[in-house]
C-alpha positions in Angstrom: -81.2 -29.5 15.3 -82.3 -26.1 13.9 -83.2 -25.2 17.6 -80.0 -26.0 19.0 -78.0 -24.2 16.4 -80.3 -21.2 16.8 -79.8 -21.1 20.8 -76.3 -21.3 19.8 -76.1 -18.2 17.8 -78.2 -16.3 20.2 -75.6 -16.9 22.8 -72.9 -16.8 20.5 -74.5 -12.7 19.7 -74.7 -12.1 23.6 -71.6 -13.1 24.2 -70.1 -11.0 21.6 -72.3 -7.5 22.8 -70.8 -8.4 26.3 -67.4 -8.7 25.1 -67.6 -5.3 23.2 -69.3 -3.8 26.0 -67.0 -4.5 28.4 -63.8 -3.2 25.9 -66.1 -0.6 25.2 -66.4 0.6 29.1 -62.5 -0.2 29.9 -60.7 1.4 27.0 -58.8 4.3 27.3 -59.9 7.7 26.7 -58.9 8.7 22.8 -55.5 10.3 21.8 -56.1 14.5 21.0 -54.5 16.8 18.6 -55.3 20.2 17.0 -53.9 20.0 13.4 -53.5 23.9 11.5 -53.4 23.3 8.1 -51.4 26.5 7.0 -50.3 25.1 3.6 -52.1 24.7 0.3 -51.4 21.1 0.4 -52.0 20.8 4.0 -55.7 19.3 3.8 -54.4 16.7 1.3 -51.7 15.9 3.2 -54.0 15.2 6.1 -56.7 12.9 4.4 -53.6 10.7 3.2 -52.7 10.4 6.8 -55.9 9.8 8.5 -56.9 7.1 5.8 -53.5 5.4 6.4 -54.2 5.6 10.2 -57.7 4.3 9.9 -56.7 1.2 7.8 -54.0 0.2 10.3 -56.9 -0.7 12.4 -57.2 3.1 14.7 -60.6 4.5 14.9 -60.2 7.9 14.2 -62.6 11.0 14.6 -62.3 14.4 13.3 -63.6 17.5 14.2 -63.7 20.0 11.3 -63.5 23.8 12.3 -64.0 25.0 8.7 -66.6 25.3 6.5 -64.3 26.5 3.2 -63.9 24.7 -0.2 -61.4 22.0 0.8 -62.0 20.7 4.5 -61.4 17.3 5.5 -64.8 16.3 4.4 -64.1 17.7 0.6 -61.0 15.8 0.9 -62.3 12.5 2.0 -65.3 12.6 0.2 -68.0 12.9 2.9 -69.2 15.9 4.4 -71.6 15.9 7.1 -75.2 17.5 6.7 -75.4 19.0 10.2 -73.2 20.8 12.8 -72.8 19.2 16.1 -73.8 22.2 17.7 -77.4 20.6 16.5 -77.0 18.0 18.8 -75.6 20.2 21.7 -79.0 22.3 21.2 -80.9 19.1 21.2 -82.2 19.0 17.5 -80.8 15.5 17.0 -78.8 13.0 18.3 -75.3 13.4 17.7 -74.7 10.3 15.7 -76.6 12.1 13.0 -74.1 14.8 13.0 -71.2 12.4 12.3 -70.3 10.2 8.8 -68.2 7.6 8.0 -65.9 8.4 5.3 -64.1 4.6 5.4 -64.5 2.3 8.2 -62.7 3.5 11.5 -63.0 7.1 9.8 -65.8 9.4 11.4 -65.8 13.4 10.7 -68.1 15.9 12.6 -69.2 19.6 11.7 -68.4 21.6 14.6 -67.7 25.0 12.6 -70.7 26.6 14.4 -70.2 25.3 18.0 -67.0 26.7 18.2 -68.1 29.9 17.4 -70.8 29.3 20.2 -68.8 28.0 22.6 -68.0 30.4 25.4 -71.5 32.5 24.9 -73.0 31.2 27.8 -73.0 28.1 30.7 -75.8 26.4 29.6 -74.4 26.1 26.2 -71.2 24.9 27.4 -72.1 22.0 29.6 -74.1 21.0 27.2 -71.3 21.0 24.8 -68.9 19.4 27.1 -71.0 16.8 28.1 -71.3 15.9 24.0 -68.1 15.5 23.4 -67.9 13.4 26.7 -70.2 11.2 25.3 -68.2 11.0 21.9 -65.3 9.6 23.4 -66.2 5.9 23.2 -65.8 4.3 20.4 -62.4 6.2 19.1 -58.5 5.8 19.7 -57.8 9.5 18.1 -59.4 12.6 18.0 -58.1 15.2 15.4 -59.5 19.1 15.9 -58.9 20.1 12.8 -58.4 24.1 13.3 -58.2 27.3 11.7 -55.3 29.1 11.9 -55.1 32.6 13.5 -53.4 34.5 10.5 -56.9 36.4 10.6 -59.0 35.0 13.0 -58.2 33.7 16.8 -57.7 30.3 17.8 -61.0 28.2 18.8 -61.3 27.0 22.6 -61.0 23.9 20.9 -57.8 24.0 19.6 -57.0 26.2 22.8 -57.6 23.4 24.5 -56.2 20.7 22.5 -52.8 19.4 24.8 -50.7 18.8 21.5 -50.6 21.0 18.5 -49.5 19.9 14.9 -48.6 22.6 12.1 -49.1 21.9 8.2 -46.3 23.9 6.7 -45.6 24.0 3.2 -42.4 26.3 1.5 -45.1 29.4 0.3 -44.0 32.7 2.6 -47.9 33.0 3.4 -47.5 29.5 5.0 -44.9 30.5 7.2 -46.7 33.9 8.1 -49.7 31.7 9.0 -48.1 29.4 11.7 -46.1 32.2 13.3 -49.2 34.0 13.7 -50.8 31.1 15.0 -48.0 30.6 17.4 -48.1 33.9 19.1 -52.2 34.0 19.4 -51.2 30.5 21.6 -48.3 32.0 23.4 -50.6 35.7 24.1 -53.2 33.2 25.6 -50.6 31.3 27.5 -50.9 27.8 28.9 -48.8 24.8 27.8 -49.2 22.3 25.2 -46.6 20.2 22.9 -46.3 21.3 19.4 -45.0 19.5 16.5 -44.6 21.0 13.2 -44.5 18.9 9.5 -43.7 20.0 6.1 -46.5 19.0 3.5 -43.8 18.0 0.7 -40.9 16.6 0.3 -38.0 17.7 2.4 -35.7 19.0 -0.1 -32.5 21.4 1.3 -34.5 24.5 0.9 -37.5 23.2 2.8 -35.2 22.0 5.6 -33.3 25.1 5.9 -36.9 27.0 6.4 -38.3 24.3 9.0 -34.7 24.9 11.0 -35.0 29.0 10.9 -38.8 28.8 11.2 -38.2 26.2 14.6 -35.2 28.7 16.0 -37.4 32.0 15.6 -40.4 30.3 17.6 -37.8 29.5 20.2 -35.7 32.8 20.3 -38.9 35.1 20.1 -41.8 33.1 21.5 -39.7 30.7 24.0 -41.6 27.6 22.5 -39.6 24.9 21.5 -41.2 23.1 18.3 -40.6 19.4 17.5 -40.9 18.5 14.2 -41.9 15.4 12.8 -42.9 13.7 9.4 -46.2 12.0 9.8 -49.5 12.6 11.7 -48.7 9.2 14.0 -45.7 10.6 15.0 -47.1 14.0 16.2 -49.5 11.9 17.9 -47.2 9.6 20.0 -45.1 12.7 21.1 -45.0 12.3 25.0 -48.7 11.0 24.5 -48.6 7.9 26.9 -46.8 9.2 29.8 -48.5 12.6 30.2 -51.7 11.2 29.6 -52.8 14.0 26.9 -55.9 12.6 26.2 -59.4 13.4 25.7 -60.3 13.9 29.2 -57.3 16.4 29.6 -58.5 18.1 26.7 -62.6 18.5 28.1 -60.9 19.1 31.7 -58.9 22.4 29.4 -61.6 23.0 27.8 -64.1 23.2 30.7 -61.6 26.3 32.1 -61.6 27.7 28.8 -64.9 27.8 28.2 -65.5 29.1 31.6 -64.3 32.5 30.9 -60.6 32.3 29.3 -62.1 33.2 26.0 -64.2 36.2 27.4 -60.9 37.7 29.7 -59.2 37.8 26.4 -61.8 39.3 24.6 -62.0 37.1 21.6 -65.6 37.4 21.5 -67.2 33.8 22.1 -65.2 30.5 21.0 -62.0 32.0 20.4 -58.7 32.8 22.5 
């Protein structure tokens, strides 16, 4: 008897690996969207949202640009102990570069391979054949960038098709995103961006999301859509313009190939 039953779990395991290998080999390519967090509350904010997301069943994985007091892995309690630009140079495997901060909630380093990215070929394939190999196993991806009040853009969030911008009421907010905004039109290329405001929207905060919205469109000519969660930035025109993570390694690949050197942002940045 204790035979047959362990024959039957043995080929109760198998057929359970083959069933997740084949969903694993036939799902579709993960959702992608650059998030700027240009408000104090902004990282918060986030965290709330991905934890929501991941407990509705998504598996989520985000890439952290930045290293500062206050990132995504501060905020959710895990920060990784290497960069994936480790694994991209071949010190590790990547899973070591990743950690679970709740089940269906992974968060990767990747403040020093953007800054690497766009140095040199070698580097680049390499990269772009890491985050190839990232994309099983995840319904979302969220580049978590920094914004371009002082610094340019990453190739990643270059790259990204859909943008999503943290606002809260604080001028210096503001200031942030528009500059962020024209660093994305200078570098040109199109993408979908949404815009959200961190806090409640009170009459002041809607009256500075509708100005903020009109001057992006009057002096940039980039219409901004804005939303009120992290879900809804992700379903904008997601499905039927297939803005997933192949179109954002295909964009990247161009980038990467000398975009960020014809613009002379020095490597990793547009």
């Amino acid at each position: 008897m204790n035979d047959i039953m362990q024959r039957a779990a043995r080929v109760s395991r198998q057929v359970d690996q083959a069933d997740g290998l084949r969903r694993l080999l036939h799902a579709a390519p993960p959702e992608v969207l650059a998030v700027l967090p240009c408000g104090g509350g902004a990282s918060r904010w986030l965290a709330a949202q991905l934890r929501v997301r991941a407990e509705s069943g998504l598996r989520l994985l985000v890439l952290e640009e930045r290293l500062a007091a206050g990132n995504m892995g501060d905020c959710l309690g895990r920060n990784p102990r290497f960069d994936l630009r480790m694994a991209v140079e071949g010190l590790m495997p990547a899973s070591s570069c990743l950690v679970e901060a709740q089940p269906g909630l992974e968060i990767a380093q990747v403040a020093a391979l953007v800054e690497q990215l766009g140095s040199e070929r070698i580097f680049n394939q390499r990269a772009i054949e890491q985050l190839r190999g990232l994309r099983a196993g995840h319904d979302e991806w969220v580049i978590v960038a920094q914004p371009a009040e002082l610094r340019s853009l990453s190739a990643l969030a270059f790259a990204a098709p859909r943008l999503l911008l943290l606002l809260d009421a604080q001028p210096m907010s503001i200031t942030t995103a528009y500059a962020s905004l024209k660093r994305l039109c200078q570098a040109g290329g199109e993408r979908h961006v949404s815009v959200c405001f961190t806090q409640p929207p009170g009459p002041r905060e809607q009256g500075l999301l509708t100005s903020f919205c009109e001057t992006a469109l009057n002096r940039l000519e980039l219409p901004l859509q804005p939303v009120s969660s992290l879900g809804e930035a992700l379903r904008e025109r997601a499905r039927e313009t297939g803005e997933s993570a192949d179109a954002f390694i295909e964009r990247l690949v161009q980038t990467t190939s000398g975009a960020t050197r014809l613009h002379g942002r020095g490597p990793g940045r547009v």
